[in-house]
C-alpha positions in Angstrom: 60.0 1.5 -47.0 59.9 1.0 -43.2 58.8 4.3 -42.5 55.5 4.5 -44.4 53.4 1.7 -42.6 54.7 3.8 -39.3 53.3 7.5 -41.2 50.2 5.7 -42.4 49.1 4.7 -39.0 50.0 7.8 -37.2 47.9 9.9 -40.3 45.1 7.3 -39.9 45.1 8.0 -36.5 45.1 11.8 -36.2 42.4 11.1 -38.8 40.2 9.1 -36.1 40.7 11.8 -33.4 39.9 14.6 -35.5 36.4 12.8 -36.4 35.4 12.4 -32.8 36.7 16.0 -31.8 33.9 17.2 -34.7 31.1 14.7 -33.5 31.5 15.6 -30.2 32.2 19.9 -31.1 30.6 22.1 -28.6 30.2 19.5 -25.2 33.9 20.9 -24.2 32.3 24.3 -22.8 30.7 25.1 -19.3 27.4 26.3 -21.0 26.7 22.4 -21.6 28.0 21.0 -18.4 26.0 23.2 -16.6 23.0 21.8 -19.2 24.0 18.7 -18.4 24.3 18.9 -14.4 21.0 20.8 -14.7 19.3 17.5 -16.4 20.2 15.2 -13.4 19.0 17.5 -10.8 15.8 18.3 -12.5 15.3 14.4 -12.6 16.4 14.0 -9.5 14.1 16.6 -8.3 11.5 14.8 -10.5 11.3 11.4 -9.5 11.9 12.1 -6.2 8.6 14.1 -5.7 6.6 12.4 -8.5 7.2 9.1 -7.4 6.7 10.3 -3.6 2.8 10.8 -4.2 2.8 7.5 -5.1 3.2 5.7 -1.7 0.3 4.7 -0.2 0.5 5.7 3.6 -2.6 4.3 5.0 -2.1 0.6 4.3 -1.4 -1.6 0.4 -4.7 -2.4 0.2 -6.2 1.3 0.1 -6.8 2.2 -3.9 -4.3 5.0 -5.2 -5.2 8.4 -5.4 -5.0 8.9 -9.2 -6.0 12.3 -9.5 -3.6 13.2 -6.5 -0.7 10.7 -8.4 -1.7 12.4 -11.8 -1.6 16.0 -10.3 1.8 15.8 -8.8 3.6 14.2 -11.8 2.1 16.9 -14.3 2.9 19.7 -12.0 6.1 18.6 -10.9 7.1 18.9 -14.8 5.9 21.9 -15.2 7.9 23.4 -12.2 11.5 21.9 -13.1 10.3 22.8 -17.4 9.7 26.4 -15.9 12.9 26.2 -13.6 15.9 24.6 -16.0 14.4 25.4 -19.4 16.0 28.6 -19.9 19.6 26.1 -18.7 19.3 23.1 -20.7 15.9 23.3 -22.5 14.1 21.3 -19.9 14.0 18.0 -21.4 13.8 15.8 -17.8 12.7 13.1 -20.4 15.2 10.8 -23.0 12.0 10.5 -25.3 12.1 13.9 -25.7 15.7 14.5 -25.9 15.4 11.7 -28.5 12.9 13.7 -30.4 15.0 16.6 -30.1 18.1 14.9 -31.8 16.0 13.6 -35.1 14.6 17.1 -35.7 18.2 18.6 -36.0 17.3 20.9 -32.4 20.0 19.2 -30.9 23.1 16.7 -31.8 23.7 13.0 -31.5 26.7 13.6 -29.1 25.5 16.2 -26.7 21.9 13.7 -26.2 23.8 10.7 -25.1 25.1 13.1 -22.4 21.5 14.3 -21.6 20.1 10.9 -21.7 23.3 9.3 -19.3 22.4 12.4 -16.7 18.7 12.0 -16.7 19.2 8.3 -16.2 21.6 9.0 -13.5 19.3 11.6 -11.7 16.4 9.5 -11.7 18.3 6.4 -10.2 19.7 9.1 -7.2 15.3 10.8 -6.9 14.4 6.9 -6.4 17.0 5.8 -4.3 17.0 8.7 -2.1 13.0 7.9 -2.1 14.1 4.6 -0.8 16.0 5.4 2.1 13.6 7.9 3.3 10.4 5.9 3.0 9.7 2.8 5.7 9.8 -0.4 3.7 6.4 -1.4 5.1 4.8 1.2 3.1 7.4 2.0 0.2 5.6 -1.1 -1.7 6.9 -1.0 -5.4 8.3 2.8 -5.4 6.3 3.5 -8.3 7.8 0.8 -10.4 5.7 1.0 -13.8 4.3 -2.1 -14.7 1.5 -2.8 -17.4 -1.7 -4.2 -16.4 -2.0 -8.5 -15.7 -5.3 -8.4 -18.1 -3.3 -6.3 -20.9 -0.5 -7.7 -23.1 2.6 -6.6 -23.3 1.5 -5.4 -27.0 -1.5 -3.6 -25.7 1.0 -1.8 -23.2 3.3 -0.9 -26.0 0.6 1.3 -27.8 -1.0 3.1 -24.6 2.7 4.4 -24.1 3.2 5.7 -27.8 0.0 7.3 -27.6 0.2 9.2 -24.7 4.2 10.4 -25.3 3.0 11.2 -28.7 0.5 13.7 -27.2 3.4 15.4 -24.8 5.7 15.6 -27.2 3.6 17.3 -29.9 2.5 19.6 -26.7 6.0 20.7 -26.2 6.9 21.3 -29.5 3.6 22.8 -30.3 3.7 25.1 -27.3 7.3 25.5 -27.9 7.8 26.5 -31.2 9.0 30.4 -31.7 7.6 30.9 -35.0 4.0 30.9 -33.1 3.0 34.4 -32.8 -0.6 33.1 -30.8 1.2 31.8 -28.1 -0.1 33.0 -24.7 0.1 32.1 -21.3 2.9 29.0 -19.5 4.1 27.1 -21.7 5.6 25.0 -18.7 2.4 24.9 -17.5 1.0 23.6 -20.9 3.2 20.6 -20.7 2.7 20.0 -16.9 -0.9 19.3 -17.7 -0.1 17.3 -20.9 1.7 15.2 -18.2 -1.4 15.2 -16.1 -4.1 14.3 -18.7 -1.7 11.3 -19.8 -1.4 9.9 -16.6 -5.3 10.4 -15.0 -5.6 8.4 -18.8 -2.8 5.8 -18.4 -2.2 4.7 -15.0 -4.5 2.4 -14.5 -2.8 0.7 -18.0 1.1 0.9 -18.0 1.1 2.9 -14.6 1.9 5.7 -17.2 5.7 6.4 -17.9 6.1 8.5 -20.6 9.2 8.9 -19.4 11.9 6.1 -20.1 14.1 7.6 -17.5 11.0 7.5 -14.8 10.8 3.9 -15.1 14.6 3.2 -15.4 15.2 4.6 -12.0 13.0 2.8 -9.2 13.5 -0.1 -11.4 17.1 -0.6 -10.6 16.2 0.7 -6.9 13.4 -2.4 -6.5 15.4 -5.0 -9.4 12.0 -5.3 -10.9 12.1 -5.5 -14.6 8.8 -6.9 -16.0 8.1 -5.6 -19.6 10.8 -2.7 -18.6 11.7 -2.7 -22.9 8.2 -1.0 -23.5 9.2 2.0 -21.3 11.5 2.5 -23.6 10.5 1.7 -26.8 6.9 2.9 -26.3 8.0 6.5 -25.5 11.0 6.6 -28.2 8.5 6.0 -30.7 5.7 8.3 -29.9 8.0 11.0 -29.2 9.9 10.9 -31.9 6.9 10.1 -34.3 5.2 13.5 -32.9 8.1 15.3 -33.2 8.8 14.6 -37.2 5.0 15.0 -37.8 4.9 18.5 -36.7 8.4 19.6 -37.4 8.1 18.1 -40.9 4.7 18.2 -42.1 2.2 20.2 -40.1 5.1 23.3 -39.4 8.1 23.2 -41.0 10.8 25.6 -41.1 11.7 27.2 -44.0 14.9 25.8 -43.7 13.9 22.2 -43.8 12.1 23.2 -46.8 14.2 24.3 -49.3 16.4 21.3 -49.7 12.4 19.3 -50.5 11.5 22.2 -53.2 12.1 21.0 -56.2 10.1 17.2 -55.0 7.4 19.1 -54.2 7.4 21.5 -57.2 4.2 22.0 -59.0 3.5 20.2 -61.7 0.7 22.1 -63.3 0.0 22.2 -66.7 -0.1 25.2 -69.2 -3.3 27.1 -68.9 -3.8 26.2 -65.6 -5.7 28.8 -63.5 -2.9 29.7 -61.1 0.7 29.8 -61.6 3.5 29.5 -58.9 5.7 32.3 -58.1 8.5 33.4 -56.0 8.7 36.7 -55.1 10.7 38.4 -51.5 11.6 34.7 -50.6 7.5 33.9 -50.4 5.7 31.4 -52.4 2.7 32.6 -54.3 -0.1 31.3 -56.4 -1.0 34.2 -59.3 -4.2 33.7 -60.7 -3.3 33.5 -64.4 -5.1 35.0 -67.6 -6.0 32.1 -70.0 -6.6 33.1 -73.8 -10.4 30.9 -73.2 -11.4 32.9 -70.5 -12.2 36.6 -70.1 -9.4 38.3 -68.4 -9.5 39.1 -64.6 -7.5 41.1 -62.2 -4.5 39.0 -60.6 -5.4 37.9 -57.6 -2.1 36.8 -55.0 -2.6 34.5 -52.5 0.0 34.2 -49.8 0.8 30.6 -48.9 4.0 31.4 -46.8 3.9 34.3 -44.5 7.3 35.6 -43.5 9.4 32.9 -42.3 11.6 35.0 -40.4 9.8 35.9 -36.9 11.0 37.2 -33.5 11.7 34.5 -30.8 9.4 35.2 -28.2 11.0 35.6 -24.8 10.0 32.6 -22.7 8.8 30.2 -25.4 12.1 30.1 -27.4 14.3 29.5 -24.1 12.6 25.8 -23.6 13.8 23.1 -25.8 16.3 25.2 -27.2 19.8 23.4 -28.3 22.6 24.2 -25.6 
């Protein structure tokens, strides 16, 4: 009897390792690591320029540029989207990373390793800011704060409502089974960027971007209201992201496992029936013994659900 406590626990814990192995399946190859690395410099990269246009050389007391501030963030997106996207999917944002992980585009394990690397690279953009900048001008290194005659409440919603609107512009002007699609999508996103923060600034100094904030604000040590830079942007982005993955496009194969909740419910003698026919969903106008009988009429509801991935559209956001 000595021996099976001693089996048990050796079982029970082969049984543990295997579990993490599978959670964490696919982050033990160099295609991820190279995702991963390419997160933290494209943060890096980020922050350091973003928050760069932010220092006001000719004195405190001279009002910020917002148009310049606004400009440089939503281009500066756009550039490292356009540079890393077809590497890691060009996230440079935990919020959307986040949004990524609760539409199935990307899993649990390998987003805690985007998020720790984003983190990491926007701590290194600001600090390297820091040293390069004089202090007598470096002021708060673009530490986001929300406004003294706003509440912290008040702050809360400005930032859900602007990273809702840049994360249903990425996965709008991401998704591959567009066909319209035309023009940057990089470029799409960099001005979703732009628009939130010529909106926002003079508000939250408009984050967006928990991993923005996170970094000058363990340069400076400031940490006023520092939750809603997180929790604001979580929220919108991952409220955007179900909305449009879920209800305003959904794949087919989110779908299917919903069909029969959503299954019509029409009664007999009804004026269309519901068909399937070549994996499509179709509404047959039917011939009712009250009513004088009429050619069928289909009406497509689903078109083919099965598209080609456009070249540089299905390269961004994609899952590594």
């Amino acid at each position: 009897w000595c021996w099976l406590p001693t089996n048990t626990q050796k079982c029970s814990q082969l049984c543990n390792c295997e579990t993490i192995m599978t959670a964490f399946k696919g982050i033990w190859t160099q295609p991820f690591w190279k995702a991963v690395s390419a997160e933290f410099l494209a943060m890096l990269i980020f922050v350091l320029l973003s928050l760069g246009s932010t220092i006001r050389w000719n004195g405190k007391d001279q009002p910020m540029d917002l148009v310049l501030v606004s400009l440089c963030f939503g281009l500066s997106i756009a550039t490292m989207v356009q540079c890393f996207g077809h590497i890691s999917g060009g996230h440079v944002n935990p919020a959307v990373t986040a949004a990524m992980v609760c539409t199935r585009k990307l899993s649990l394990a390998k987003g805690l390793f985007y998020v720790v690397a984003q983190c990491l690279g926007a701590i290194t953009g600001a600090g390297i800011l820091y040293l390069i900048t004089p202090s007598s001008v470096a002021g708060g290194l673009g530490v986001t704060k929300v406004n003294k005659q706003l509440s912290a409440g008040h702050g809360l919603l400005v930032e859900i409502f602007i990273t809702f609107q840049l994360v249903l512009t990425i996965f709008a002007t991401c998704d591959p089974k567009r066909e319209d699609l035309k023009g940057s999508s990089a470029l799409a996103i960099g001005f979703s960027v732009a628009i939130g923060h010529m909106f926002a600034i003079d508000y939250t100094s408009s984050s967006m971007n928990p991993a923005r904030s996170f970094g000058p604000a363990v340069i400076m040590g400031k940490w006023e209201n520092h939750w809603i830079y997180w929790v604001g942007p979580l929220i919108g982005g991952i409220v955007a992201a179900a909305l449009y993955d879920y209800l305003f496009c959904p794949d087919k194969a989110l779908k299917d496992p919903f069909k029969d909740v959503f299954k019509s419910t029409q009664p007999p003698g009804g004026k269309y029936v519901e068909v399937e026919e070549n994996n499509r969903t179709q509404f047959i106008e039917s011939e009712d013994p009250g009513v004088k009988p009429v050619t069928s009429q289909v009406i497509d509801i689903d078109q083919s659900e099965e598209k080609k991935e456009k070249d540089s559209t299905n390269e961004l956001l994609s899952s590594v």
